[in-house]
C-alpha positions, -999 to 999 in steps of 0.1 A, spaced: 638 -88 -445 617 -76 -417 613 -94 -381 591 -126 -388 590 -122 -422 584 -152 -444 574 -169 -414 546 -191 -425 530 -190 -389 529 -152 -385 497 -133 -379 500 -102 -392 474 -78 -369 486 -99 -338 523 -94 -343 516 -57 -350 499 -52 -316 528 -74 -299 554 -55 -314 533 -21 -303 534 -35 -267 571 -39 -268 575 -4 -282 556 7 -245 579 -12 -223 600 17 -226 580 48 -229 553 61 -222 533 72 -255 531 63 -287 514 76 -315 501 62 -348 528 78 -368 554 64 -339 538 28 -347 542 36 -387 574 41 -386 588 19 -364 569 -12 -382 565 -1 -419 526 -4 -413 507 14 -427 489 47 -409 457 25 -411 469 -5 -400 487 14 -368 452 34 -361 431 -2 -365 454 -18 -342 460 11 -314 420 11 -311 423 -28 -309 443 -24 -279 428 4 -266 393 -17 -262 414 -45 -247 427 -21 -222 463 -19 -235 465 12 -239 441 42 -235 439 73 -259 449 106 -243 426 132 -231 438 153 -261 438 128 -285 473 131 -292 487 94 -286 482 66 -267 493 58 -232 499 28 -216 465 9 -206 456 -1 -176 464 -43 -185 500 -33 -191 498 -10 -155 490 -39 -136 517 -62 -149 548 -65 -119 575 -59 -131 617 -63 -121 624 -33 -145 620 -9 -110 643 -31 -90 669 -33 -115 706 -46 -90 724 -24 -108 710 13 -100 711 2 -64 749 13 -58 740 46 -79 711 56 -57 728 44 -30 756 74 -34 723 97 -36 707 85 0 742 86 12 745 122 2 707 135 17 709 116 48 741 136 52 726 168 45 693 168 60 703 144 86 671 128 80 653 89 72 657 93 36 649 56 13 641 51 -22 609 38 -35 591 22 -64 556 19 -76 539 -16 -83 504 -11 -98 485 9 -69 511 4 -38 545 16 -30 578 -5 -22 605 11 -5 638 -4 -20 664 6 2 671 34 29 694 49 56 685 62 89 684 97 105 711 107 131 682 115 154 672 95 186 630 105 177 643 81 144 609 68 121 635 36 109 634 29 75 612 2 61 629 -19 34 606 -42 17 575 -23 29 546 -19 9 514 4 13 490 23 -7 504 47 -30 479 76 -25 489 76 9 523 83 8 548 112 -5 562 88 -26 532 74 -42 517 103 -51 552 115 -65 554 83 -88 513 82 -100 520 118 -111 539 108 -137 505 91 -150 478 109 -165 445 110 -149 435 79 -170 462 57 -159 457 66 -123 417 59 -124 428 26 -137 456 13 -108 440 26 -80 407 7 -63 373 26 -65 361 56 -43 364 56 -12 399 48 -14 421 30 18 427 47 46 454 40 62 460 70 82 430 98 95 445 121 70 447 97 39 429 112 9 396 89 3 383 109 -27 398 104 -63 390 140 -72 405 151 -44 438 131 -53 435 142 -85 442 176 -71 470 167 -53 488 149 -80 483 184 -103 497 199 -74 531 177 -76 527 181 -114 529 218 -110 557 215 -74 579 191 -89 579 172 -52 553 159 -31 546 154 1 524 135 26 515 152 64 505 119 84 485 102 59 503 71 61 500 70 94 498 88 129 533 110 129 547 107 101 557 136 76 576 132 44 586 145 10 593 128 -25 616 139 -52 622 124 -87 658 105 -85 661 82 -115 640 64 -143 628 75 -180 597 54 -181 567 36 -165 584 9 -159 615 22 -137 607 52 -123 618 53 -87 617 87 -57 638 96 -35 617 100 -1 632 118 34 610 111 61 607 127 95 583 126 124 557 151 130 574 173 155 599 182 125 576 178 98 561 216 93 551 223 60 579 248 60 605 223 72 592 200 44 603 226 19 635 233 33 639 194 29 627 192 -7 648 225 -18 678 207 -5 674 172 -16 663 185 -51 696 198 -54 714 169 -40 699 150 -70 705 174 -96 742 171 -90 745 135 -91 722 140 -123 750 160 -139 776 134 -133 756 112 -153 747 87 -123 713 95 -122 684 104 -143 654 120 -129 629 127 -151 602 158 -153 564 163 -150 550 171 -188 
């Protein structure tokens, strides 16, 4: 007997859509034939109910009409998925390992609906030091780390977390224009990193890498952070290049999981 039924109070159209929403807290996409299956609905029941949630902003349809994303009600939603105790001793090997290497700020970083929250971090071994800020938050666009994470949206779900044009500007070189962040972001798409040159604020240059997460809702970067007078875009590279590869062998050993741009 299926969940719920014979259950005299169940409504059949509502406990399809709630039982859709729990299917998205841990992917990204589903599709009609995705909700089929995993309900026993039928195709037209699954299309009737995606389209119900997609007016209510649940989900939204993807630009190729193959699917439907997370919505921008579900985006906005906090959640402790990101900040889950366990991975912190895992990622804390990781910062351990590029703060070694690069002898750089390096921290780890989530995203909560349109800002950035830096989870945990080590120092550089440098006296011109940035510090790490654990339990900061700022706007995601203007950060290497923020624009690393809102990548992993599609241009839909970014439109909806992010306040209208002009965006915040926290720092004289923060993006204000949402095409022009759309660029960046493809550019990350297409890097595999990002990066930010001051736009958080005055001095500050840094780079974001993917370091663990399979989802939406605990994706989290790997950042190294260093101050201007370091921070040339070839520099930047160099730091990428190696803490790229830093990750990808902790990946192997199974401690960490980053996961790729479509």
């Amino acid at each position: 007997m299926g969940d719920n039924e014979g259950n005299p109070y169940r409504l059949g159209g509502l406990d399809l859509g709630l039982r859709v929403i729990s299917m998205l807290s841990t992917r990204d996409r589903v599709s009609i034939g995705d909700v089929a299956r995993a309900t026993g609905a039928s195709r037209a029941a699954a299309y009737r109910c995606l389209r119900t949630l997609e007016g209510r902003g649940f989900v939204t349809l993807s630009s190729t009409g193959r699917g439907y994303f997370v919505g921008p009600q579900l985006l906005g939603i906090s959640t402790d998925a990101v900040l889950e105790p366990r991975a912190r001793p895992r990622h804390r090997e990781v910062l351990a390992d590029v703060r070694q290497s690069t002898g750089e700020s390096v921290h780890t970083a989530v995203l909560i609906g349109a800002r950035v929250l830096v989870v945990d971090g080590r120092r550089s071994v440098h006296a011109d030091d940035i510090g790490v800020r654990i339990g900061m938050t700022a706007w995601a666009h203007a950060l290497a780390a923020g624009k690393l994470l809102l990548a992993a949206y599609n241009d839909e779900q970014v439109a909806s977390v992010l306040p209208p044009d002009p965006l915040p500007q926290p720092g004289a070189s923060t993006i204000r224009a949402a095409a022009d962040l759309r660029v960046a972001l493809e550019d990350t798409r297409r890097r595999g990193w990002a990066l930010a040159m001051q736009e958080s604020e005055p001095g500050v240059c840094s780079i974001a890498v993917p370091l663990d997460g399979s989802h939406w809702r605990d994706r989290a970067a790997l950042v190294v952070s260093v101050p201007a007078a370091r921070g040339s875009r070839a520099r930047l590279e160099e730091l990428a290049t190696a803490t790229r590869s830093i990750v990808a062998a902790h990946a192997k050993r199974g401690t960490v999981r980053p996961w790729r741009f479509r």
